[in-house]
C-alpha positions, 0 to 999 in steps of 0.5 A: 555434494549436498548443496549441488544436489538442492541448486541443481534440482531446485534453482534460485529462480524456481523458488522467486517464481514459486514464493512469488518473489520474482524480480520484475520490472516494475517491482519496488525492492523494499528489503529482505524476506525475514518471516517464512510462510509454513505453507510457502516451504509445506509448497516448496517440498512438495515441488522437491519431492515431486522432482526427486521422484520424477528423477528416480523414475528416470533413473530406474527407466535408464538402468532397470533396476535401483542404482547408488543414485537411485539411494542418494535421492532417496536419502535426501527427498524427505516427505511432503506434508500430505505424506506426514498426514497418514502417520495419525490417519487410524484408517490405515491399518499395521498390515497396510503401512509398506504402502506409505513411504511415511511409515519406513522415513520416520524412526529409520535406525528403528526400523521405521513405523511397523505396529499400531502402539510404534505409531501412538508412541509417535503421535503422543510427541508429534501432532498434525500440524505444520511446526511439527512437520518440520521438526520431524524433517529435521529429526530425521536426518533433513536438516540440511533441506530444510536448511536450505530452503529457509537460506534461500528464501532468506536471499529473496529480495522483497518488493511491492509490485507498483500495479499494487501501489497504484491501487492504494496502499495503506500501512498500519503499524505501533508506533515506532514499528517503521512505518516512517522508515518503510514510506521513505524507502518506498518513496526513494525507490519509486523516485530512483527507478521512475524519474519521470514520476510525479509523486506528492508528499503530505507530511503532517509532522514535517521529518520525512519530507524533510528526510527526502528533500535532503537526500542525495537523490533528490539534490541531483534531481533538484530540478524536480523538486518543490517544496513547500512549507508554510512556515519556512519564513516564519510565516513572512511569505506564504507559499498560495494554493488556490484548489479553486483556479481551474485552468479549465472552466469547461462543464466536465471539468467544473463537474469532476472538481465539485464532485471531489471539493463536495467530498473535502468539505463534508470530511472537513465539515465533519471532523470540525464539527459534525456532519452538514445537513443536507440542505448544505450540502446542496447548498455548497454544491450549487455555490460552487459550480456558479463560483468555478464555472465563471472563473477567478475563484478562490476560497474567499469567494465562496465566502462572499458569495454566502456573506449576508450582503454578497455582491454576487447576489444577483449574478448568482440568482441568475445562475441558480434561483436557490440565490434568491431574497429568502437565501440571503435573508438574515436569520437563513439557518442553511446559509448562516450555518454555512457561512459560520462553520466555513468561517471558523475553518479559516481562523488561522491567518497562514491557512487562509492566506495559503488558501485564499490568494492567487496560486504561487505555484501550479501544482497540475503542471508540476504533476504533469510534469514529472515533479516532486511536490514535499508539503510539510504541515508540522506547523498546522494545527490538526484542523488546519492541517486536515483542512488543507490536506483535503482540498489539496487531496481533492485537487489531485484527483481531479486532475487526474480524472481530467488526465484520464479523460 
């Protein structure tokens, strides 16, 4: 009886839509509820109470007078937390205490609450706050409520809303707290329930994309898949990502890409050694609209185009008179200070490979495409890594900025 009496007034799809829980069509089912919010089930009691006082109502309408159902609902509808709050309200005097349902609920088989030392009496073992709220509920008798509310949110499903995860997600956590484990299930719920998603994977230390690549999701997608490690041979044939072969040279997408490639060095600047001046800044920037805007560009360009005897000198004063005699003399602190650092970034010979050449794969198609692109990077250093995660970053977002456009 118990039990029909909580499902009946207090459905399974009343508490999803009240903890927020609801299953929609675009939510990304991670696990179970394991942790109640206090003020989640503080909510549900006073949705519980409130019904149970509207069907007493009800009932005294229907039969004028109090009925075995009116006394059934009475035992079971328990307090709110507002209702518990006038137990240690000392302006509420003895003589008004018939007034507050609170003071007959608490110490029924006393008799209830009837003077001022009962209450201090009561105050010295509960205070005003939300654990001793429920463990007054249990106390007196509504155990099997409360029971009841923690069982059925424990049933909820817990999910990420994938407007949300649109938005950007971040998940801090110790090591070895799951936070691995958590991106996995994300990543395979995503792929199951939107096929048609393009979604990319930067691994740095190489376990999960190789977790995913070997899923069985994944091998019946296996036409979605691209993989890429630098290292899978040994280095023997590296995979090429060109960020700078724009299949679209026109002046808005030249725009979006420097904007975003301005970004990536000044973070990649940054951590290697220390944040670019301005003037190269300036610099890079103007470099790189000339290099992108006439097309064939890759890495190994900018840094032709900022060597001390750059064949492209002249082309690119013509493009820009910042390119001038004084730009490419020897001792330029702005361009030598450029050209250095750059030069350092690309020490390790897979990186630059990977960087420099012509693309062996085309990473907007793959996006536009409904692809799953796996990078892992475990064999990079961390600069080498930090690096190449920018540029690759960088590239993602100026498709999709064209995409938008």
């Amino acid at each position: 009886m118990t039990k029909e009496i909580f499902t009946t007034l207090f459905p399974q799809t009343d508490i999803e839509h009240h903890v927020g829980r609801e299953t929609k069509d675009d939510g990304i089912p991670i696990g179970r509820v394991t942790d109640v919010d206090l003020d989640t089930l503080k909510g549900l009691f006073n949705i519980w109470c409130s019904r149970i006082d509207r069907c007493i109502a009800l009932d005294l309408e229907a039969n004028l007078r109090p009925s075995s159902r009116t006394d059934l609902l009475y035992a079971y509808r328990g307090f709110t937390f507002s209702e518990y709050r006038a137990l240690f309200n000392t302006h509420i005097a003895p003589e008004e205490f018939a007034h507050y349902s609170i003071f007959t609920q608490v110490r029924k088989d006393k008799g209830g609450i009837t003077s001022e030392k009962q209450r201090l009496d009561f105050t010295l073992n509960y205070q005003l706050n939300d654990e001793d709220y429920i463990k007054l509920l249990v106390k007196e008798g509504y155990k099997d409520m409360v029971d009841f509310f923690y069982g059925q949110i424990g049933r909820l499903s817990a999910s990420l809303p994938l407007k949300k995860i649109k938005q950007h997600t971040l998940v801090i956590a110790p090591s070895g707290s799951g936070k691995s484990e958590l991106l996995r299930t994300m990543f395979y719920r995503i792929q199951k329930k939107y096929p048609k998603f393009s979604m990319v994977m930067i691994d740095p230390h190489g376990d999960l994309a190789l977790s995913i690549k070997k899923s069985s999701l994944t091998y019946k997608q296996k036409e979605r898949l691209i993989y890429i490690d630098p290292y899978i041979d040994n280095g023997v044939h590296t995979p090429t990502f060109n960020p700078f072969d724009l299949n679209d040279t026109s002046e808005q997408t030249v725009q979006h890409a420097v904007e975003q490639f301005i970004a990536a060095f000044e973070e990649i600047l940054t951590r290697e050694g220390g944040k670019p001046t301005e003037n190269m800044v300036t610099v890079l920037e103007k470099a790189l609209y000339f290099i992108l805007g006439r097309g064939d560009a890759s890495l190994n360009t900018l840094m032709v185009l900022l060597s001390p005897n750059s064949p492209l000198k002249e082309e690119a004063n013509e493009f820009d008179p910042i390119f001038d005699d004084h730009f490419y003399k020897l001792g330029n602190k702005t361009r030598d200070g450029l050209f250095s650092r750059l030069s350092r970034l690309l020490t390790n010979p897979t990186l630059r490979r990977m960087l420099g050449g012509a693309s062996t794969f085309d990473l907007q198609h793959a996006l536009n495409n409904g692809k799953i692109v796996l990078f892992d990077l475990s064999g990079f250093g961390e600069m080498a890594q930090v690096t190449f995660g920018n540029f690759l970053v960088a590239s993602i977002k100026s498709y999709v900025r064209k995409r938008k456009k």
